[in-house]
SELUMDO-322816 format. One record per atom (N, C-alpha, C, O): residue in one letter; x, y negated, z negated. Coordinates in steps of 0.1 Angstrom, whole numbers, padded with zeros to 4 digits, always signed. Layout:
// SELUMDO-322816
aXYZ
...
***
This chain:
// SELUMDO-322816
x+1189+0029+0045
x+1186+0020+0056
x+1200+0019+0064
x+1210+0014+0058
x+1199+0023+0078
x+1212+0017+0086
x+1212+0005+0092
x+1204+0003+0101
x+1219-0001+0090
x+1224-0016+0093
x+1232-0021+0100
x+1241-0025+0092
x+1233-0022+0107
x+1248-0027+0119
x+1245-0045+0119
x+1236-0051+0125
x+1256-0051+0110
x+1261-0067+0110
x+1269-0073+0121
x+1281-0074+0123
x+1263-0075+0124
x+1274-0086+0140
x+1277-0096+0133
x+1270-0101+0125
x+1291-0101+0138
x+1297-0114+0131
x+1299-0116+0140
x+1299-0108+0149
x+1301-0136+0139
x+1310-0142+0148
x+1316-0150+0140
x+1311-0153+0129
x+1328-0156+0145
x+1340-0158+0140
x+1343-0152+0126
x+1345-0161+0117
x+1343-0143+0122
x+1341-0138+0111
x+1327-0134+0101
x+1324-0125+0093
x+1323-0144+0107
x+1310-0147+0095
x+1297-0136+0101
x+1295-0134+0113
x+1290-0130+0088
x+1283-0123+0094
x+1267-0134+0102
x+1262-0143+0095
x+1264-0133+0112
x+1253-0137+0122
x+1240-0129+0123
x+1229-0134+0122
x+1243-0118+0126
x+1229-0107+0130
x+1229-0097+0120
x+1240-0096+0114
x+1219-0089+0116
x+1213-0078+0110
x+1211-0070+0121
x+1208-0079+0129
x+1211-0060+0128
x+1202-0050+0134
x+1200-0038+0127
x+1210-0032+0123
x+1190-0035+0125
x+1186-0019+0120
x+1173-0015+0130
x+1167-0023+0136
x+1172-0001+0129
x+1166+0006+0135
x+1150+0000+0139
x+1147-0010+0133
x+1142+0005+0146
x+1131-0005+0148
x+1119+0001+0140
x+1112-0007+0135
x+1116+0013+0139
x+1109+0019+0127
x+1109+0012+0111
x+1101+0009+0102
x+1127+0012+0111
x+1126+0002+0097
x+1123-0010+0099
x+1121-0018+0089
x+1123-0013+0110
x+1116-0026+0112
x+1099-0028+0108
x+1093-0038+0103
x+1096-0018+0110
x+1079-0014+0113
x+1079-0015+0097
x+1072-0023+0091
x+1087-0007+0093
x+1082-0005+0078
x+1080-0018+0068
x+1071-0020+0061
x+1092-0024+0071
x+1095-0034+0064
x+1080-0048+0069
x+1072-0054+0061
x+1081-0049+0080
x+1072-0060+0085
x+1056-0056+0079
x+1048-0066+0079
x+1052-0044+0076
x+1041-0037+0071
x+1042-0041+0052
x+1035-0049+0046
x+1053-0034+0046
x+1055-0039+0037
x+1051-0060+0033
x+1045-0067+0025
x+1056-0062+0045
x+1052-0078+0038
x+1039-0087+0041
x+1034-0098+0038
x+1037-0076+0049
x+1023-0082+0055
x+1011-0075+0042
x+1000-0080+0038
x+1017-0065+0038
x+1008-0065+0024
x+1011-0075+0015
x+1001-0083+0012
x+1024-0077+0008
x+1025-0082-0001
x+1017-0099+0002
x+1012-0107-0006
x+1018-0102+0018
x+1009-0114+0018
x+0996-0116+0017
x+0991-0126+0012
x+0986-0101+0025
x+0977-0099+0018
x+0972-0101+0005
x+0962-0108+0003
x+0980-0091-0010
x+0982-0096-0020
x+0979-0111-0027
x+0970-0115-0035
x+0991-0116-0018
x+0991-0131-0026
x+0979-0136-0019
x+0972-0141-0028
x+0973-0138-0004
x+0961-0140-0008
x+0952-0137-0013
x+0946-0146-0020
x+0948-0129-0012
x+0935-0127-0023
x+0934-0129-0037
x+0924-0130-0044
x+0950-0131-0043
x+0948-0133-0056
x+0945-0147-0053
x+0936-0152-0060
x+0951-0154-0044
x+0948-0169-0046
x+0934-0171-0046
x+0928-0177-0055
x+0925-0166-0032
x+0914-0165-0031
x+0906-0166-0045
x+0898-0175-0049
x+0909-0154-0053
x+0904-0149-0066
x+0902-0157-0074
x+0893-0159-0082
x+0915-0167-0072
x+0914-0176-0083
x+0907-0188-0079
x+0904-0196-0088
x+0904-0191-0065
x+0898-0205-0061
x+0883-0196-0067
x+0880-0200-0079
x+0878-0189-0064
x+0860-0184-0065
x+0864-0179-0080
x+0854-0174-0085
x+0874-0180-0090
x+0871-0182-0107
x+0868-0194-0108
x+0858-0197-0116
x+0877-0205-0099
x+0874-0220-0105
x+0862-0220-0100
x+0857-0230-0106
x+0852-0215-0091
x+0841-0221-0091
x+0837-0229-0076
x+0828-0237-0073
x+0852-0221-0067
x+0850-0224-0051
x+0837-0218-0045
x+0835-0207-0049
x+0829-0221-0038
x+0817-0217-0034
x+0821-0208-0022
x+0830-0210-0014
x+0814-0199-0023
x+0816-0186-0011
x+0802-0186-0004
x+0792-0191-0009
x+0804-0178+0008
x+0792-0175+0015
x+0789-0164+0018
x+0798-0155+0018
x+0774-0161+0021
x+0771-0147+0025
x+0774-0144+0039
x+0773-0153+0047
x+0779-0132+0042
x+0779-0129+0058
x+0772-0130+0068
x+0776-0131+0079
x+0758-0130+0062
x+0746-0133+0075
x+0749-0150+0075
x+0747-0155+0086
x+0755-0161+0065
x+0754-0174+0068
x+0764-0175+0080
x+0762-0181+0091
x+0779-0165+0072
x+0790-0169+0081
x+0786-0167+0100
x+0788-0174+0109
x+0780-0152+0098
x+0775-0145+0115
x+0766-0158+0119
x+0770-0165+0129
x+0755-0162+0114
x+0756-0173+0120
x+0756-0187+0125
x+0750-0195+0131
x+0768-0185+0116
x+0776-0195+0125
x+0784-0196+0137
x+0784-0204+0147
x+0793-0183+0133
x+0800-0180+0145
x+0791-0174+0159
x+0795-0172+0170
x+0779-0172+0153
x+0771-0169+0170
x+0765-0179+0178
x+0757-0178+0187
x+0771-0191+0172
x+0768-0200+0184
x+0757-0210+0178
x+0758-0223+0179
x+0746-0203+0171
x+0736-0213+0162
x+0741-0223+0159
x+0752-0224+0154
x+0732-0236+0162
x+0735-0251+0155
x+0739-0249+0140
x+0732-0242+0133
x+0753-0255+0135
x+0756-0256+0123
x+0746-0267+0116
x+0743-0264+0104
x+0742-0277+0122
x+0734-0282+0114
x+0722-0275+0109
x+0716-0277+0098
x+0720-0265+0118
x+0706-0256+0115
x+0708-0247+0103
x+0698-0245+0096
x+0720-0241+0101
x+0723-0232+0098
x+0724-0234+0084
x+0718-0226+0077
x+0732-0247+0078
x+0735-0257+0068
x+0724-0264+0061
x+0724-0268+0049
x+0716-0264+0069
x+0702-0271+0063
x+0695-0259+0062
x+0694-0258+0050
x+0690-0249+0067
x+0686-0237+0061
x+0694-0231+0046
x+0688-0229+0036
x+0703-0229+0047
x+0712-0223+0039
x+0710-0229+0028
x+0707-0221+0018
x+0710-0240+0026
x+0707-0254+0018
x+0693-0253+0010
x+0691-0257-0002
x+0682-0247+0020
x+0669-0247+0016
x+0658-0262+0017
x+0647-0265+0013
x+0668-0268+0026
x+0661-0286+0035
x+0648-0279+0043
x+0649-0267+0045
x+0638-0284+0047
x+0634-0288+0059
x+0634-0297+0064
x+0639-0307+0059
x+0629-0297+0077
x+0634-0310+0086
x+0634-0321+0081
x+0642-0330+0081
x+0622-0321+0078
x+0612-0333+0070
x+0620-0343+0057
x+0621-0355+0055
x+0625-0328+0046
x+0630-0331+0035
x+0644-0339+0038
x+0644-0350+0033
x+0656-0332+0045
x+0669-0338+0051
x+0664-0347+0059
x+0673-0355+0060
x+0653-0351+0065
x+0653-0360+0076
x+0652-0374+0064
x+0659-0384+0064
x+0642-0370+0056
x+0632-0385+0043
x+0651-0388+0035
x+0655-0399+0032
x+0656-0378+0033
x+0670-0377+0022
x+0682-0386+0033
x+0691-0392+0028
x+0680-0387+0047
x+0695-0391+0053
x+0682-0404+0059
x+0686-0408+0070
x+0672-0409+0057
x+0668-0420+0067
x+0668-0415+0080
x+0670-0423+0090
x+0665-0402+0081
x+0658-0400+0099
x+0646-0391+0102
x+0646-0381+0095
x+0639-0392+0110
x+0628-0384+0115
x+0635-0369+0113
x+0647-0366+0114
x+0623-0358+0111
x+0625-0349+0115
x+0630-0344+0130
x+0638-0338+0136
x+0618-0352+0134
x+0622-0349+0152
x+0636-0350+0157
x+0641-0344+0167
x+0644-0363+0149
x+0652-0367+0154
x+0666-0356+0153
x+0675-0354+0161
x+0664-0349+0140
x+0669-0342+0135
x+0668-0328+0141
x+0677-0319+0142
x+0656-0329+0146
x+0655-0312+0153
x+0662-0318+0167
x+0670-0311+0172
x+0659-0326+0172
x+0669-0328+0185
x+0684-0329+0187
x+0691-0328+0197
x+0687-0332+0172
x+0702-0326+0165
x+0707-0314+0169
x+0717-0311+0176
x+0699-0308+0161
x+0698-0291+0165
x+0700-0286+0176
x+0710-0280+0178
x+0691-0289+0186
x+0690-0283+0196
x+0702-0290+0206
x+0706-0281+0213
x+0706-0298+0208
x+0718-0307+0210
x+0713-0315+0223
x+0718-0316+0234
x+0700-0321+0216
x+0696-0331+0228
x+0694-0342+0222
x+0688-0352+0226
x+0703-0339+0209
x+0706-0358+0210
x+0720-0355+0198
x+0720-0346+0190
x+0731-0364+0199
x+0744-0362+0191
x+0740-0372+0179
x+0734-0383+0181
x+0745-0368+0166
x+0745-0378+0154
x+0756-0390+0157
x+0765-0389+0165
x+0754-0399+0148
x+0762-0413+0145
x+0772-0403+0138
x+0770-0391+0136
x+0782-0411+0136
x+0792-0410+0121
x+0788-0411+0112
x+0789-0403+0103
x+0778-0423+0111
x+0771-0427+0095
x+0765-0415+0097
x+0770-0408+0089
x+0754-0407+0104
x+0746-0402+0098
x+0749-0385+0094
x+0742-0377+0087
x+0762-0383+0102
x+0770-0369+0101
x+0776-0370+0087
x+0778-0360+0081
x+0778-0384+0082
x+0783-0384+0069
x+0775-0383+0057
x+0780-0379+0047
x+0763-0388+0057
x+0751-0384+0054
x+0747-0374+0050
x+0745-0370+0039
x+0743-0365+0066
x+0742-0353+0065
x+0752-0343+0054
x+0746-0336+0045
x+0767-0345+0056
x+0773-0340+0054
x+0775-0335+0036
x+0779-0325+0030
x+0770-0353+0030
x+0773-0354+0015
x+0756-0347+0016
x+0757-0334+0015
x+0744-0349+0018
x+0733-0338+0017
x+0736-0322+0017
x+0730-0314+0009
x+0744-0318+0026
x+0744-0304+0028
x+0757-0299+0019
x+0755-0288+0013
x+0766-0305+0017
x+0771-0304+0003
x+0785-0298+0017
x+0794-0290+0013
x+0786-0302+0029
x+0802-0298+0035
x+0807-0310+0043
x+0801-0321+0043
x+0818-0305+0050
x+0825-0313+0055
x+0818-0320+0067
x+0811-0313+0073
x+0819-0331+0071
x+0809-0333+0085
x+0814-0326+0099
x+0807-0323+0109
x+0829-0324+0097
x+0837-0311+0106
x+0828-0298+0105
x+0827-0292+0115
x+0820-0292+0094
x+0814-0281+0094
x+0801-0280+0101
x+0794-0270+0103
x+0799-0295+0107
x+0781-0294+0110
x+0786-0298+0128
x+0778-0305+0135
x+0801-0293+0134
x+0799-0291+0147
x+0800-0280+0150
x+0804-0270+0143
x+0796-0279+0163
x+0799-0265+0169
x+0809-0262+0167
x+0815-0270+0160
x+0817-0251+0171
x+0831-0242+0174
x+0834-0241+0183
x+0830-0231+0189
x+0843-0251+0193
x+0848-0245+0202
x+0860-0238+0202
x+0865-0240+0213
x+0867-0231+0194
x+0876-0228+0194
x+0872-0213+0197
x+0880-0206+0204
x+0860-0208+0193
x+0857-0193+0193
x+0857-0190+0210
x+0850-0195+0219
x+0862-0185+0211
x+0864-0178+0229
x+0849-0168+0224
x+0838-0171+0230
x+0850-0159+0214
x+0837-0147+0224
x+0833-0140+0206
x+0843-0139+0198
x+0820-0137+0202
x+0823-0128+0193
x+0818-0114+0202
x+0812-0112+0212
x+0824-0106+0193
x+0821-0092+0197
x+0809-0085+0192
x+0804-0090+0181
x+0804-0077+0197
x+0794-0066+0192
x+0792-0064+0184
x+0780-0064+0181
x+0802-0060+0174
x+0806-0054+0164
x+0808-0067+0150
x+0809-0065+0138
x+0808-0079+0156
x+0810-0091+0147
x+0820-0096+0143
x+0823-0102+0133
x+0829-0091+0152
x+0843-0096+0150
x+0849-0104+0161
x+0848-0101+0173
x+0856-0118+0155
x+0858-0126+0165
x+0871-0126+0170
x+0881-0123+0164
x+0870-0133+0188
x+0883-0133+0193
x+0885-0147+0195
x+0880-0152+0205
x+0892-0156+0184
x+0898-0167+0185
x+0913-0173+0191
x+0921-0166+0195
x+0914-0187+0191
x+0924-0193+0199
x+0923-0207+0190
x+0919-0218+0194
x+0926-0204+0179
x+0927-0221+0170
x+0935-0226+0180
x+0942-0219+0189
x+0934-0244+0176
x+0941-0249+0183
x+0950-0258+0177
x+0959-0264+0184
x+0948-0260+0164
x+0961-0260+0154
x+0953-0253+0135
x+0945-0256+0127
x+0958-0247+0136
x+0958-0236+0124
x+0956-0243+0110
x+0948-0238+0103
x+0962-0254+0106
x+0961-0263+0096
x+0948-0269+0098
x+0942-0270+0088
x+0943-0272+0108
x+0929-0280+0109
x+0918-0273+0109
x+0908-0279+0108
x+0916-0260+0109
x+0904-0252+0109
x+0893-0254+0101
x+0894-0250+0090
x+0881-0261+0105
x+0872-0263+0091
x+0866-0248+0087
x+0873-0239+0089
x+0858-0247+0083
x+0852-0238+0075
x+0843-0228+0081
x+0842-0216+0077
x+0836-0235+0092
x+0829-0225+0104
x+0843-0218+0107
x+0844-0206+0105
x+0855-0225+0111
x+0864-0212+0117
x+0871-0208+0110
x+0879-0203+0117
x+0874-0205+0097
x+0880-0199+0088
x+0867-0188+0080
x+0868-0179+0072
x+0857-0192+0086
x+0842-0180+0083
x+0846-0172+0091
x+0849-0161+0086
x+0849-0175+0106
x+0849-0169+0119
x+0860-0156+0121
x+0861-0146+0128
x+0867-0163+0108
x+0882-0150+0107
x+0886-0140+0098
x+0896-0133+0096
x+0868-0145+0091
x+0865-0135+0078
x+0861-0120+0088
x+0856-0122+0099
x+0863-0109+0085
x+0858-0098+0087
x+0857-0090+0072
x+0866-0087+0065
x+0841-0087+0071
x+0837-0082+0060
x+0840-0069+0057
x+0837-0066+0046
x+0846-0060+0064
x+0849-0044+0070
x+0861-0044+0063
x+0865-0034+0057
x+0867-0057+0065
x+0882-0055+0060
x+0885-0057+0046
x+0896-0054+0041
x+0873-0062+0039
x+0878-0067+0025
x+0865-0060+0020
x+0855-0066+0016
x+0865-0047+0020
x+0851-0039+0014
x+0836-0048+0013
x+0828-0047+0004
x+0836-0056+0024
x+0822-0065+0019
x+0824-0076+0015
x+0818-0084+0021
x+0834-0080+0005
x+0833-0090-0001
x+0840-0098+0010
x+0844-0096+0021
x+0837-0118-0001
x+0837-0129+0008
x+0850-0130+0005
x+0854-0130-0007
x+0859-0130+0015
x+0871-0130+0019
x+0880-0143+0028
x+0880-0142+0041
x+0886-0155+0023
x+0895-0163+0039
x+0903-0153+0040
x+0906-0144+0033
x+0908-0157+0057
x+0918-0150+0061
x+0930-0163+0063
x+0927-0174+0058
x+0941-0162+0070
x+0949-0169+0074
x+0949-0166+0088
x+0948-0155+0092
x+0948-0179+0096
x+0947-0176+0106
x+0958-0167+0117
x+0968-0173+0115
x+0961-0160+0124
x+0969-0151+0129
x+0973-0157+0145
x+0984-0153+0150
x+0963-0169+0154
x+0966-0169+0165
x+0956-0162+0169
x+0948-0156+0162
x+0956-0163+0185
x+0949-0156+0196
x+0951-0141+0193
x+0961-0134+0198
x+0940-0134+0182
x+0945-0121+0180
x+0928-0115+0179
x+0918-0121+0174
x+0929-0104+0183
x+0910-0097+0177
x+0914-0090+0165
x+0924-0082+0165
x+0907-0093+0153
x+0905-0087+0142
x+0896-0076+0141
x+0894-0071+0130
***
């Protein structure tokens, strides 16, 4: 590897090497982080982290009510989640359809019924567009807070042979 050190007042300051070895090296660590997550991954779904199927994650990210989607997945109907949280079905399907917004109490409710976060049972506005192809073009808007719809949203099943896969979020990038 060629290397040219710039100092100032003595001390070495900068690295520069060629930009290929740049390529290489930045390639190199972007595996080895790959790597480390998935082992981590591996090991949260040994302890017994719950994963999802792809048709749940797709729809979520296509826009479908998460409450709908959560209570399906779940195996509720309206009726049943409605008698389980103290509310009408109806009230519940107007949930859904977003012609009427939940309490706190009852998102919290919901939330210990459906077994997730009550962040999980909103929409996504973070998702700018999905693609054709089922791959999304996101814009978190802080990366540490992402609930679970958008950390679904940045799963791409193509990339991890199928299997249920987190990503780390990357920024305004298409996967």
């Amino acid at each position: 590897m060629k290397v040219q050190i710039i100092e100032h007042d003595g001390t070495p300051e900068y690295a520069v090497i060629p930009f290929a070895e740049w390529q290489s090296i930045t390639e190199r660590l972007e595996e080895l982080e790959d790597i480390a997550d998935a082992r981590s991954i591996s090991a949260a779904i040994a302890a017994g982290e719950e994963t999802f199927p792809h048709e749940f994650s797709k729809r979520l990210v296509s826009g479908e009510s998460p409450l709908k989607v959560w209570r399906e997945y779940r195996g509720f109907t309206l009726t049943a989640l409605g008698k389980l949280c103290g509310v009408t079905a109806a009230a519940l399907s107007q949930i859904e359809t977003g012609k009427r917004s939940p309490s706190v109490e009852l998102l919290g409710k919901l939330s210990r019924a459906l077994g997730c976060d009550m962040e999980d049972l909103h929409a996504v506005e973070e998702l700018d567009r999905v693609e054709d192809d089922g791959r999304v073009v996101i814009t978190p808007v802080d990366n540490a807070a992402l609930t679970l719809v958008q950390r679904l949203a940045l799963f791409d099943p193509a990339r991890h042979g199928g299997e249920a896969m987190a990503a780390e979020p990357l920024g305004a990038e298409k996967w």
